[in-house]
mmCIF file of the N, C-alpha and C atoms, coordinates in Angstrom:
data_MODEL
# 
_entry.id   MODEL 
# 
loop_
_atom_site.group_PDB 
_atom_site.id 
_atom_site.type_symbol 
_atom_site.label_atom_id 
_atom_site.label_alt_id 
_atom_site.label_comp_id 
_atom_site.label_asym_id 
_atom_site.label_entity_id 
_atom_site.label_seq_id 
_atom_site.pdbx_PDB_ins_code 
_atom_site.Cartn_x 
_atom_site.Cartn_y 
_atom_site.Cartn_z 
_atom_site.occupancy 
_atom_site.B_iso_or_equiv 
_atom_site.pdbx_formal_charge 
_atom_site.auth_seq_id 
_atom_site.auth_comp_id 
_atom_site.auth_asym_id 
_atom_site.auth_atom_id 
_atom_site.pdbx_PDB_model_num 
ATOM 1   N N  . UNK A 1 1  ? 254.721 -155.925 144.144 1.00 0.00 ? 1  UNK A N  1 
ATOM 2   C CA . UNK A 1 1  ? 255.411 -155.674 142.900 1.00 0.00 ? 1  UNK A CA 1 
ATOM 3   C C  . UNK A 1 1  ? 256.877 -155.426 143.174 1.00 0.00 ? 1  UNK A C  1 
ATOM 4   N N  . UNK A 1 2  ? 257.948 -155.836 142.005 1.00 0.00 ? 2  UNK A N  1 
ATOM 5   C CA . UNK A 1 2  ? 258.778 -155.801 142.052 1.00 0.00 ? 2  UNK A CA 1 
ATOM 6   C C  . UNK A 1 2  ? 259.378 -154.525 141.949 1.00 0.00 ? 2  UNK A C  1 
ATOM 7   N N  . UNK A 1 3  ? 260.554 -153.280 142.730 1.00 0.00 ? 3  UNK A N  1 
ATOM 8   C CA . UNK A 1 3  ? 260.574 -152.274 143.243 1.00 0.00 ? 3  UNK A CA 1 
ATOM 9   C C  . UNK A 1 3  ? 262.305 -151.809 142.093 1.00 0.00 ? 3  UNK A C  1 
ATOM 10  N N  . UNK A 1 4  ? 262.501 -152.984 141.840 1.00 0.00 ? 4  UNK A N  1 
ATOM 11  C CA . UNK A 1 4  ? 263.689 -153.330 141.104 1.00 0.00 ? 4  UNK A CA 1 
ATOM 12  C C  . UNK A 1 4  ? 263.338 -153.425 139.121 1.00 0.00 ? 4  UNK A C  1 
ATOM 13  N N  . UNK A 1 5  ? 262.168 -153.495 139.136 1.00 0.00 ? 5  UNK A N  1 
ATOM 14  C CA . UNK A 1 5  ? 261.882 -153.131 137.889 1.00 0.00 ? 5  UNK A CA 1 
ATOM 15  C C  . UNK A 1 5  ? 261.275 -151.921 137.077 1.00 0.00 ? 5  UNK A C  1 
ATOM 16  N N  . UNK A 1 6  ? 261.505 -151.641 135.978 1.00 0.00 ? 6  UNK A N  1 
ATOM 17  C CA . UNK A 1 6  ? 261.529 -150.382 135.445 1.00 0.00 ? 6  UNK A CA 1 
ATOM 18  C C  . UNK A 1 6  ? 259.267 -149.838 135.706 1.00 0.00 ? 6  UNK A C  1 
ATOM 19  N N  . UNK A 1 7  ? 259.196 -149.000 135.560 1.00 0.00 ? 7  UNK A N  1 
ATOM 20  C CA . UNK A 1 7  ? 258.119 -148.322 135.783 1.00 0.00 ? 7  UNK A CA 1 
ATOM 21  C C  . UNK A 1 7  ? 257.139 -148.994 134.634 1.00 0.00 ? 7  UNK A C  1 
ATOM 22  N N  . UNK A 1 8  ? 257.960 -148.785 133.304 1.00 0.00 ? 8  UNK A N  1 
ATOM 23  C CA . UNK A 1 8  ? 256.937 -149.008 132.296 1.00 0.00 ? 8  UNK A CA 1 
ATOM 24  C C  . UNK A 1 8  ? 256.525 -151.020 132.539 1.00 0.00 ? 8  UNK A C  1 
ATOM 25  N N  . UNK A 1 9  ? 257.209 -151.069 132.861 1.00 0.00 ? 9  UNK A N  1 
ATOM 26  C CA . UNK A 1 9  ? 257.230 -152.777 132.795 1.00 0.00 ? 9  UNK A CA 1 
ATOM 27  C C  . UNK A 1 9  ? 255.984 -152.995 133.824 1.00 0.00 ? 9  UNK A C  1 
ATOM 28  N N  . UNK A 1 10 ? 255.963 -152.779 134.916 1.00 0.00 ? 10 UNK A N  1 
ATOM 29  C CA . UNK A 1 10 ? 254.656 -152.203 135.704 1.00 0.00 ? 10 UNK A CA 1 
ATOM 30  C C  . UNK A 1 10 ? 253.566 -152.039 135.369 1.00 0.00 ? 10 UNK A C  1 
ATOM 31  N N  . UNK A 1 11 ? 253.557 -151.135 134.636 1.00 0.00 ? 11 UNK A N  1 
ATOM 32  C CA . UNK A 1 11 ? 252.652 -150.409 133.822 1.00 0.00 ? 11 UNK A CA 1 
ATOM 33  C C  . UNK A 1 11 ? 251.658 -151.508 132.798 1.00 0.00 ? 11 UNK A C  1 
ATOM 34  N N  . UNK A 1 12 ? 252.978 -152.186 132.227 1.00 0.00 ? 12 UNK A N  1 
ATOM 35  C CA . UNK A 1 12 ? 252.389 -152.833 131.026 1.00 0.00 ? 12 UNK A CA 1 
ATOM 36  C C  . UNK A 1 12 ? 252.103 -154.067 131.969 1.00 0.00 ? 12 UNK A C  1 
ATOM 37  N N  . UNK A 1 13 ? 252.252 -154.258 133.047 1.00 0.00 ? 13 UNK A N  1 
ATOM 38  C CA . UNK A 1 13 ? 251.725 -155.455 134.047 1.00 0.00 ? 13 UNK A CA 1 
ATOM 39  C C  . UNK A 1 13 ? 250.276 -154.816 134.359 1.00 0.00 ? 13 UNK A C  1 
ATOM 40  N N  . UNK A 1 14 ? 250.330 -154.451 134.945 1.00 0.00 ? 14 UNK A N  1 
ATOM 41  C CA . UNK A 1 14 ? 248.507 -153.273 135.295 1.00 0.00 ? 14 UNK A CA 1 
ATOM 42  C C  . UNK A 1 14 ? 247.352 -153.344 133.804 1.00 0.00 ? 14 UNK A C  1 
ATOM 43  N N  . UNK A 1 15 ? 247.777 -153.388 132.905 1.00 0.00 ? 15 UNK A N  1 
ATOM 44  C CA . UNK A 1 15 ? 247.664 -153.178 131.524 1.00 0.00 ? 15 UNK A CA 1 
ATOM 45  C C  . UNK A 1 15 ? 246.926 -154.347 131.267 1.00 0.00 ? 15 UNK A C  1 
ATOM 46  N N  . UNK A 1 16 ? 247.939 -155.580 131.247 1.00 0.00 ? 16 UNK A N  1 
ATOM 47  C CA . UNK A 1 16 ? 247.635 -156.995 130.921 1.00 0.00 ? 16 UNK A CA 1 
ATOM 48  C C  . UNK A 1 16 ? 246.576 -157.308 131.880 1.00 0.00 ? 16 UNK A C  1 
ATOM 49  N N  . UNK A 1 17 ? 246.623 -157.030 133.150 1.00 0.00 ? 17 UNK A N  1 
ATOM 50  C CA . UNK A 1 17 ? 245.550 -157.523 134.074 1.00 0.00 ? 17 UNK A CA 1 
ATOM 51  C C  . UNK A 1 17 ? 243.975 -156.708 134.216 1.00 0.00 ? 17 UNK A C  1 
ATOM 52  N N  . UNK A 1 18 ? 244.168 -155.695 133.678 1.00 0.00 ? 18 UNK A N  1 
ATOM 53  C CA . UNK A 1 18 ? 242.883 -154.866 133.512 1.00 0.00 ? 18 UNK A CA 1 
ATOM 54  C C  . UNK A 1 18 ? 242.195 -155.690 132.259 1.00 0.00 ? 18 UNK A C  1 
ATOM 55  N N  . UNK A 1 19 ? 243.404 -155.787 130.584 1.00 0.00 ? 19 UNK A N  1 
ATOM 56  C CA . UNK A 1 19 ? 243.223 -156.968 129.456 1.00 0.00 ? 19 UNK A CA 1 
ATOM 57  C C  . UNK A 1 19 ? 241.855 -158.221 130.172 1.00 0.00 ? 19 UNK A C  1 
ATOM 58  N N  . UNK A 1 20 ? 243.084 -159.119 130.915 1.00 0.00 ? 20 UNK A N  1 
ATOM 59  C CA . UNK A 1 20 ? 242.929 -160.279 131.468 1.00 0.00 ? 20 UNK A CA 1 
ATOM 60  C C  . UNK A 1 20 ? 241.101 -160.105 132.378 1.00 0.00 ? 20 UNK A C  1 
ATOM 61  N N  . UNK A 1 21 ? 240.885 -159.354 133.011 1.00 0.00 ? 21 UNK A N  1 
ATOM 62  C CA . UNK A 1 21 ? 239.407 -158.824 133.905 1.00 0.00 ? 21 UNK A CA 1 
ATOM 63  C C  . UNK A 1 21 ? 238.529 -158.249 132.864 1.00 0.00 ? 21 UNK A C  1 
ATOM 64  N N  . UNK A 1 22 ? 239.243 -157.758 131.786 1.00 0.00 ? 22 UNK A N  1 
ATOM 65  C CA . UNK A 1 22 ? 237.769 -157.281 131.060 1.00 0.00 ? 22 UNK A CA 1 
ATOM 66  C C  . UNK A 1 22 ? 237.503 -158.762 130.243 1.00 0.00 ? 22 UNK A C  1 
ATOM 67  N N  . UNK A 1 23 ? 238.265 -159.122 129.781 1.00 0.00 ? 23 UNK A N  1 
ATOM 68  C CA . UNK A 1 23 ? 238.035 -160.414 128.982 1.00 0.00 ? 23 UNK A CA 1 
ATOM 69  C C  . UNK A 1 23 ? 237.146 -161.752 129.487 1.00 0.00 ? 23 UNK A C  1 
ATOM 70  N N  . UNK A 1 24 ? 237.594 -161.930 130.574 1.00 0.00 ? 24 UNK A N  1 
ATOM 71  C CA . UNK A 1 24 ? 236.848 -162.590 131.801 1.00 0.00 ? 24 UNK A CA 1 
ATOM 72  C C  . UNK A 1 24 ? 235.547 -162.248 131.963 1.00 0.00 ? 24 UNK A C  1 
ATOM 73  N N  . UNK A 1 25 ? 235.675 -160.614 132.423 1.00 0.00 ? 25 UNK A N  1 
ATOM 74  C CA . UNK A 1 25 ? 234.002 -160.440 132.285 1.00 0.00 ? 25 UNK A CA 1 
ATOM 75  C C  . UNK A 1 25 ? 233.259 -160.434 131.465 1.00 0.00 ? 25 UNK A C  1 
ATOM 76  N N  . UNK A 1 26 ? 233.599 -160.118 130.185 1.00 0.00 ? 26 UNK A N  1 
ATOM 77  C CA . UNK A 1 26 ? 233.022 -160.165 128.694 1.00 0.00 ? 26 UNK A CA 1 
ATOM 78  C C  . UNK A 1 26 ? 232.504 -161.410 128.254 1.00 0.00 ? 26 UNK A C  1 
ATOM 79  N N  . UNK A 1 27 ? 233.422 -162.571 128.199 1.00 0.00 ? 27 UNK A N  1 
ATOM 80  C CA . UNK A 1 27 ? 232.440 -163.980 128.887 1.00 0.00 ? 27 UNK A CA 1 
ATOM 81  C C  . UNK A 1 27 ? 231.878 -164.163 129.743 1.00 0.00 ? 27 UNK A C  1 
ATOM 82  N N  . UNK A 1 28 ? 231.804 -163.571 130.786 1.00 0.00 ? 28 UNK A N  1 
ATOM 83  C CA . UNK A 1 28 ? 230.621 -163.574 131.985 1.00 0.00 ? 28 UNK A CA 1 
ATOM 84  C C  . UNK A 1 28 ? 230.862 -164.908 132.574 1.00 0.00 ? 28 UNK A C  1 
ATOM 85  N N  . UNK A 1 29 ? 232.334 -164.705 132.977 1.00 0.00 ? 29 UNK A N  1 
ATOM 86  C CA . UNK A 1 29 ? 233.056 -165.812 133.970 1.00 0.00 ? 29 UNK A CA 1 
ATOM 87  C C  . UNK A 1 29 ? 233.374 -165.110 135.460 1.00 0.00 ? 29 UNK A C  1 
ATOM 88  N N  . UNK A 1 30 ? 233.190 -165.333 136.247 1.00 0.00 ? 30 UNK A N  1 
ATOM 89  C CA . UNK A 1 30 ? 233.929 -165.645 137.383 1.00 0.00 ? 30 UNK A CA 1 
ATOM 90  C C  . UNK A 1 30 ? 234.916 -165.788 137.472 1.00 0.00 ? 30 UNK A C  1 
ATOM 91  N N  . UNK A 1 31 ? 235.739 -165.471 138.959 1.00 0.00 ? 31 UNK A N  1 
ATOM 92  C CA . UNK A 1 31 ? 237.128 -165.415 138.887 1.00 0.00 ? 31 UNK A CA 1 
ATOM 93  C C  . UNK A 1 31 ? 237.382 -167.296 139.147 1.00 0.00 ? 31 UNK A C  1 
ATOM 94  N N  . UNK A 1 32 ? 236.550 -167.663 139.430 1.00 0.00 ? 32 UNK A N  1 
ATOM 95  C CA . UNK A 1 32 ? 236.067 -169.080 140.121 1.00 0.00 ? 32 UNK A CA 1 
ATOM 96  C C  . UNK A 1 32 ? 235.903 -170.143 139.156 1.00 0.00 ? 32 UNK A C  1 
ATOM 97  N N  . UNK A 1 33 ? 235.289 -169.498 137.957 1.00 0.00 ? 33 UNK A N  1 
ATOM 98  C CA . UNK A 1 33 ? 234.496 -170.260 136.957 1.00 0.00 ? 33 UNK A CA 1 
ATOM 99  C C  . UNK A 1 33 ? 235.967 -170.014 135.932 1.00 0.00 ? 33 UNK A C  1 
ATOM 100 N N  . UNK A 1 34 ? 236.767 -168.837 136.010 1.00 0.00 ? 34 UNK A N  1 
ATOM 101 C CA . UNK A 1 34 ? 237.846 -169.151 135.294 1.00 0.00 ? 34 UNK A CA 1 
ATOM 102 C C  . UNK A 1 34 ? 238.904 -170.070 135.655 1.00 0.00 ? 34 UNK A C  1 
ATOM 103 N N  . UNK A 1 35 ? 239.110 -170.258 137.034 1.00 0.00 ? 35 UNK A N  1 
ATOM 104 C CA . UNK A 1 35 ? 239.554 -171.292 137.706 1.00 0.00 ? 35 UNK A CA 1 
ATOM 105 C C  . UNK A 1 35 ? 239.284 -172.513 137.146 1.00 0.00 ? 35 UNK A C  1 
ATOM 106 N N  . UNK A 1 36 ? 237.841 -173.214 137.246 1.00 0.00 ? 36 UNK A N  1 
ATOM 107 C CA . UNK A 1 36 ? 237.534 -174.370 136.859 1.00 0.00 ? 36 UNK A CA 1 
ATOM 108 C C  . UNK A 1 36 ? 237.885 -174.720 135.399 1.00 0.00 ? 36 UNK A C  1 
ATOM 109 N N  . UNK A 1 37 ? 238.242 -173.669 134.112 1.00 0.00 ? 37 UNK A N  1 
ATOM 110 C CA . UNK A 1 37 ? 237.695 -174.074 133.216 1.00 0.00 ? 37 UNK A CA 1 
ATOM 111 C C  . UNK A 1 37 ? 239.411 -173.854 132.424 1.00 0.00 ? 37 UNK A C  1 
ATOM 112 N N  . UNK A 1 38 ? 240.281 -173.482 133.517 1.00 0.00 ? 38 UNK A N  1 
ATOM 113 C CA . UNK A 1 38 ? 242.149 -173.295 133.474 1.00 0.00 ? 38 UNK A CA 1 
ATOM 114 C C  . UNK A 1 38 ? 242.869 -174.113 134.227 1.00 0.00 ? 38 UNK A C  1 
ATOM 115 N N  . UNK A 1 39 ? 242.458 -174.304 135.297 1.00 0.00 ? 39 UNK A N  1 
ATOM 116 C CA . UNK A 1 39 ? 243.517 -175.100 136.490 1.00 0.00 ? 39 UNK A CA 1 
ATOM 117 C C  . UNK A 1 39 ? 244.016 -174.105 136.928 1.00 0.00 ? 39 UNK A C  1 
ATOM 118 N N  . UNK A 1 40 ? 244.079 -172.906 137.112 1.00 0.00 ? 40 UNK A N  1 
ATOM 119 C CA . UNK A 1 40 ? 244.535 -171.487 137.717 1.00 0.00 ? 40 UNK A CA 1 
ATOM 120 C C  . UNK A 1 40 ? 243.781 -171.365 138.932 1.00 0.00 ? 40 UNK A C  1 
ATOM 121 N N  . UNK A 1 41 ? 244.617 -171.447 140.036 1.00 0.00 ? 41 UNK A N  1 
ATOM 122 C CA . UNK A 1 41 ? 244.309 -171.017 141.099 1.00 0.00 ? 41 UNK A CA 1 
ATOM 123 C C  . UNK A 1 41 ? 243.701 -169.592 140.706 1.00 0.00 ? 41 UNK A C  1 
ATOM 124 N N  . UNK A 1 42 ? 242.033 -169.818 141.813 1.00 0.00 ? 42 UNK A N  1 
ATOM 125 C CA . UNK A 1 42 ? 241.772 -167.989 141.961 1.00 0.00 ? 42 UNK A CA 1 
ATOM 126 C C  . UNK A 1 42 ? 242.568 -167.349 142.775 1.00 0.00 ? 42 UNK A C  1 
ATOM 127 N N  . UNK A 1 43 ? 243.759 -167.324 143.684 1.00 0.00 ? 43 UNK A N  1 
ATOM 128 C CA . UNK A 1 43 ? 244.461 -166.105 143.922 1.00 0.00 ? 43 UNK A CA 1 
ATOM 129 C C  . UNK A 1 43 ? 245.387 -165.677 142.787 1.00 0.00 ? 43 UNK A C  1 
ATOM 130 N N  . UNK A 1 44 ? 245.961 -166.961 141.679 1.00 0.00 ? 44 UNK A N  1 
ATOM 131 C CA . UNK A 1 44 ? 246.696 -166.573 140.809 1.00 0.00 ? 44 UNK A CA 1 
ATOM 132 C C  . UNK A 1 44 ? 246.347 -165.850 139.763 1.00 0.00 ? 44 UNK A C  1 
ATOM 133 N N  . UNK A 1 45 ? 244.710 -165.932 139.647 1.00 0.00 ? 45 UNK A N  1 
ATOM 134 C CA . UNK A 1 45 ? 244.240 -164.748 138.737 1.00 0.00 ? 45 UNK A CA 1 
ATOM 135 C C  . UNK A 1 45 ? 243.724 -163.995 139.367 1.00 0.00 ? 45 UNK A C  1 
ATOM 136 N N  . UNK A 1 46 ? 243.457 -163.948 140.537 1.00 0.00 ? 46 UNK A N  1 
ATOM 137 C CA . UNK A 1 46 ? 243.257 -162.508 141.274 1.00 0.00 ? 46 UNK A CA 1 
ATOM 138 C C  . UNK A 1 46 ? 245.035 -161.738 141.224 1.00 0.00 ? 46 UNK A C  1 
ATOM 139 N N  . UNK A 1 47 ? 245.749 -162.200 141.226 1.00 0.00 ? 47 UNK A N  1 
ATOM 140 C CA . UNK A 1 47 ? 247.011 -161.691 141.194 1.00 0.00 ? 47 UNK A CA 1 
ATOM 141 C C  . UNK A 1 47 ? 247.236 -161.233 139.899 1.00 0.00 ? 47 UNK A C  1 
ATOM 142 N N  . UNK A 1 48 ? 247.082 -161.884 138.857 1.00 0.00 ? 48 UNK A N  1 
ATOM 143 C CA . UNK A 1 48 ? 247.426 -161.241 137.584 1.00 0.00 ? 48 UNK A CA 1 
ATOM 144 C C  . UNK A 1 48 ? 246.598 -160.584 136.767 1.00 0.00 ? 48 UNK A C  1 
ATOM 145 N N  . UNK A 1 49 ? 245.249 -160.128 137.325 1.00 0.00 ? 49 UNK A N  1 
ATOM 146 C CA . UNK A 1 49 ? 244.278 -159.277 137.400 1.00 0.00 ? 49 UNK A CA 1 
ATOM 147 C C  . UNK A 1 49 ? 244.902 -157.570 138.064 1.00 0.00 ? 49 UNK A C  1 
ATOM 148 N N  . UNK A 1 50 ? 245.315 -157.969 139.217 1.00 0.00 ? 50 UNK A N  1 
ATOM 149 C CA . UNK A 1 50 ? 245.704 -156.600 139.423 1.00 0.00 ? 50 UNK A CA 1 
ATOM 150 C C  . UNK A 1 50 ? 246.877 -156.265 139.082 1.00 0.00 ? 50 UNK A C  1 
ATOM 151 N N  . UNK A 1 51 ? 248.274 -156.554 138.475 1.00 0.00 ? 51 UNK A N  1 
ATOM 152 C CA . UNK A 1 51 ? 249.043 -156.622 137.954 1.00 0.00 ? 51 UNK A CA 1 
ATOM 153 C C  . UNK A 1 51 ? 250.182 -156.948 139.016 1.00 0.00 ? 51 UNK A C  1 
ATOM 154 N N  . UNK A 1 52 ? 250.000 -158.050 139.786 1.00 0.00 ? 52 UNK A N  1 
ATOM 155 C CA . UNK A 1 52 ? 250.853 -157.812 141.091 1.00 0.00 ? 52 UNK A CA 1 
ATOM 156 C C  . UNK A 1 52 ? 251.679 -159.443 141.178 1.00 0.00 ? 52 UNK A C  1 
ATOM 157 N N  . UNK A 1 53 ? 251.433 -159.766 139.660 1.00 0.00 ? 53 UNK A N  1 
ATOM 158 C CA . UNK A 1 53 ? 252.113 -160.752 139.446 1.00 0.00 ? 53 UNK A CA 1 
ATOM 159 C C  . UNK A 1 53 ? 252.724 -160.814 137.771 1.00 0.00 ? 53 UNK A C  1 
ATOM 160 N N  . UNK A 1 54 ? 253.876 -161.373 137.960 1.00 0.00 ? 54 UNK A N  1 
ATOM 161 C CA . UNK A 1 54 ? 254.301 -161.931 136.372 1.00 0.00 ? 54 UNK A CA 1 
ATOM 162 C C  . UNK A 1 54 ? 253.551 -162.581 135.453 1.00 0.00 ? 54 UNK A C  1 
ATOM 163 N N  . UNK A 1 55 ? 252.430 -162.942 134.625 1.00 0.00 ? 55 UNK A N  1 
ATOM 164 C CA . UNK A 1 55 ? 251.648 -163.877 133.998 1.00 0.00 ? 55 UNK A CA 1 
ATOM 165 C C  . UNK A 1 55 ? 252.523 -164.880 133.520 1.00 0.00 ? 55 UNK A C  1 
ATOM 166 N N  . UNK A 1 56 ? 252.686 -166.223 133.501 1.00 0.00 ? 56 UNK A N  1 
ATOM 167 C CA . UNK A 1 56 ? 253.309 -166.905 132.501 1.00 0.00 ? 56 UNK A CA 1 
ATOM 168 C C  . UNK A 1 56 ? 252.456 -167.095 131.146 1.00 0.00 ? 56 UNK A C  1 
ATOM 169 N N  . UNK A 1 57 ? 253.094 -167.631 130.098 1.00 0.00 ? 57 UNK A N  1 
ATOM 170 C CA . UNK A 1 57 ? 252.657 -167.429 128.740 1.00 0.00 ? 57 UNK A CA 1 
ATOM 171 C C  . UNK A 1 57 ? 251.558 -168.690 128.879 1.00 0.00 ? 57 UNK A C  1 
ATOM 172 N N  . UNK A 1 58 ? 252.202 -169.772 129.686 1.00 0.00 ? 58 UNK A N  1 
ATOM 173 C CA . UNK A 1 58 ? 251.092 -171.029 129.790 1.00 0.00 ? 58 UNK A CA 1 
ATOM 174 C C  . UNK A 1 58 ? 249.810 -170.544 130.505 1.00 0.00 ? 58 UNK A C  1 
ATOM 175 N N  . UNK A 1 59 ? 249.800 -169.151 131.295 1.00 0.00 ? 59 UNK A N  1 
ATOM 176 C CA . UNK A 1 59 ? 248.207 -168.725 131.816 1.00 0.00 ? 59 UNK A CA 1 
ATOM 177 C C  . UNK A 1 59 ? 247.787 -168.040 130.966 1.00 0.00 ? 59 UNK A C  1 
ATOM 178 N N  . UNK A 1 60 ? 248.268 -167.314 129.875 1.00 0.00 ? 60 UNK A N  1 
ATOM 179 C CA . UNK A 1 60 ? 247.363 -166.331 129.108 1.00 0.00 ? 60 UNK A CA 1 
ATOM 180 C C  . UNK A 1 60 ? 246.974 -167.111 127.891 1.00 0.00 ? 60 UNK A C  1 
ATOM 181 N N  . UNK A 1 61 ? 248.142 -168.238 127.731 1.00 0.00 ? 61 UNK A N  1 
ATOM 182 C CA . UNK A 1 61 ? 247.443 -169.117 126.619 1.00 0.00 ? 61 UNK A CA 1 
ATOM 183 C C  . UNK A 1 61 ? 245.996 -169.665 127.279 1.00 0.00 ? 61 UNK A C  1 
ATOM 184 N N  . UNK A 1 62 ? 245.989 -170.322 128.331 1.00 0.00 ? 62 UNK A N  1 
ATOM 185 C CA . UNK A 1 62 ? 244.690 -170.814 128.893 1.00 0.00 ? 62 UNK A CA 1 
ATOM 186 C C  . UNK A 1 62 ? 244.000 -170.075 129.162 1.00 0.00 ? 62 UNK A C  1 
ATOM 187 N N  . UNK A 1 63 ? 243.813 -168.770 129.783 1.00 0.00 ? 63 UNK A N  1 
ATOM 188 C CA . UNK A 1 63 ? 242.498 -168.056 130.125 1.00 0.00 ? 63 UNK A CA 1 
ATOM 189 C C  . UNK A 1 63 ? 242.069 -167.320 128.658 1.00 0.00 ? 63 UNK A C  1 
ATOM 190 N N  . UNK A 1 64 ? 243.082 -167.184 127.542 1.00 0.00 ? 64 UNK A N  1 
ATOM 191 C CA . UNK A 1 64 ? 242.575 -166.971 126.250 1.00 0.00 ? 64 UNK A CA 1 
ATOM 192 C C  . UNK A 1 64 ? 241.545 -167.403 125.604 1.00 0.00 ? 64 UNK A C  1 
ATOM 193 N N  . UNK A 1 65 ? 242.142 -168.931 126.042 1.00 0.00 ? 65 UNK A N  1 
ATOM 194 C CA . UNK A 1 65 ? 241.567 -170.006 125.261 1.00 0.00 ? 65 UNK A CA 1 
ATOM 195 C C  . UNK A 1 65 ? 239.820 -170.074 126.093 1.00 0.00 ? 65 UNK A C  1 
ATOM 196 N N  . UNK A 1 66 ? 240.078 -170.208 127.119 1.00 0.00 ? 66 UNK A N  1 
ATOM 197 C CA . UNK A 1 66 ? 238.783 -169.871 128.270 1.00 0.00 ? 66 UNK A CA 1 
ATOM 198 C C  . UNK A 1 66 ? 237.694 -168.530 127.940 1.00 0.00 ? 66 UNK A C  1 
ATOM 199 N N  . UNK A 1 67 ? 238.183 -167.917 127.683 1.00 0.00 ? 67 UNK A N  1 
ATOM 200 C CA . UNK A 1 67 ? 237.447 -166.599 127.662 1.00 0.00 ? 67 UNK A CA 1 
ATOM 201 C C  . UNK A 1 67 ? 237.285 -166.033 126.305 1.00 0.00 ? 67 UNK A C  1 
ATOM 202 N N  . UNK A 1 68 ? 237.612 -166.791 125.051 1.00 0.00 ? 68 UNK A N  1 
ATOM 203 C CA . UNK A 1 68 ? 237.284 -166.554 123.668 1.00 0.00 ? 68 UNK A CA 1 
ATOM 204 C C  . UNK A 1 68 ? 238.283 -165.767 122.943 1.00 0.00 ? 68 UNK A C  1 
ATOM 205 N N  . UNK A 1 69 ? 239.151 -165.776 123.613 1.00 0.00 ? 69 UNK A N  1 
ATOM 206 C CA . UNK A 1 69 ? 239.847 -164.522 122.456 1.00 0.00 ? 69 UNK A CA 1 
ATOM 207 C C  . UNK A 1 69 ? 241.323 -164.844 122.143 1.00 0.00 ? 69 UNK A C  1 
ATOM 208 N N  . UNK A 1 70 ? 241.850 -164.193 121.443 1.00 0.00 ? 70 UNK A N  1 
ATOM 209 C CA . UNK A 1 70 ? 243.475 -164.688 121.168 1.00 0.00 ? 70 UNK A CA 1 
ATOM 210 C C  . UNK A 1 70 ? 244.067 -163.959 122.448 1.00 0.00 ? 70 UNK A C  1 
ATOM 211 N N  . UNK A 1 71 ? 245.412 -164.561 122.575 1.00 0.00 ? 71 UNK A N  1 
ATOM 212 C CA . UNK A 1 71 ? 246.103 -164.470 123.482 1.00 0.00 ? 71 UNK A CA 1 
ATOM 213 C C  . UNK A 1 71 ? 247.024 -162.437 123.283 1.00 0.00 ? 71 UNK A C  1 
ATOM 214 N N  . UNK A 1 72 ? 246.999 -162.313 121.694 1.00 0.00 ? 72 UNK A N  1 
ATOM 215 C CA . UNK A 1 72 ? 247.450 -161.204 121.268 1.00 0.00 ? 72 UNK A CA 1 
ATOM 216 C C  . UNK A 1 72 ? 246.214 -159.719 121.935 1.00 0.00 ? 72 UNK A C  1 
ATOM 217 N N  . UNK A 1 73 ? 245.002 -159.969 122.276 1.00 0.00 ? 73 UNK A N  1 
ATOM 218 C CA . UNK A 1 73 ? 244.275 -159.583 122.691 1.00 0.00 ? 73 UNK A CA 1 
ATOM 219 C C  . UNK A 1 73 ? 244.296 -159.101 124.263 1.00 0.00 ? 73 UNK A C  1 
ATOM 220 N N  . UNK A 1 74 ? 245.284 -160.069 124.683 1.00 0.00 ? 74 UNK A N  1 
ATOM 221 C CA . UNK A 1 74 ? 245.532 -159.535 126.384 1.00 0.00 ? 74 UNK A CA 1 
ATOM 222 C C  . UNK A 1 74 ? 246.577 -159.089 126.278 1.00 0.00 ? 74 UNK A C  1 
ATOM 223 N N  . UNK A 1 75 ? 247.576 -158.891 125.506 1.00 0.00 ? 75 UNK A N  1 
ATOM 224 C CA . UNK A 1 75 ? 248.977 -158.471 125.340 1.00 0.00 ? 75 UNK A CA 1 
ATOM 225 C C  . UNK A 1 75 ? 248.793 -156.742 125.124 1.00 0.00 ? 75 UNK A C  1 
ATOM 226 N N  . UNK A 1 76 ? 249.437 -155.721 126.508 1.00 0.00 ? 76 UNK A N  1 
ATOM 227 C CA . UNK A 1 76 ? 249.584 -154.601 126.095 1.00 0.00 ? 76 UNK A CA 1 
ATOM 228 C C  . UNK A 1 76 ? 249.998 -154.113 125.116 1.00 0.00 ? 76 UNK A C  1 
# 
């Protein structure tokens, strides 16, 4: 994580990726099976799972769309 950005911003990164893992599991996907069904590398959603990456808007539109729910739904 970036050491140069504010705390809350962090925060609301940790936030989105806890979002992003419950949603996933709630469809009863895999980090693997979300892979196949996004084009998202599994380290890139293992990364934005633990909040240790930036999400772009083009991954939360797709794992949204993947995992049933609106995109406003993973948004802290």
């Amino acid at each position: 994580m970036s050491a140069d950005q504010p705390e809350w911003v962090l925060q609301s990164r940790r936030e989105l990726g806890r979002r992003v893992q419950t949603a996933r599991m709630h469809a009863d996907l895999t980090q693997e099976e979300l892979e196949e069904r996004t084009g998202i590398g599994r380290r890139t959603i293992q990364r934005i799972e633990s909040g240790a990456n930036d999400a772009k808007i083009s991954h939360l539109l797709l794992i949204a769309r993947a995992v049933g729910v609106s995109i406003h739904d993973l948004l802290p």
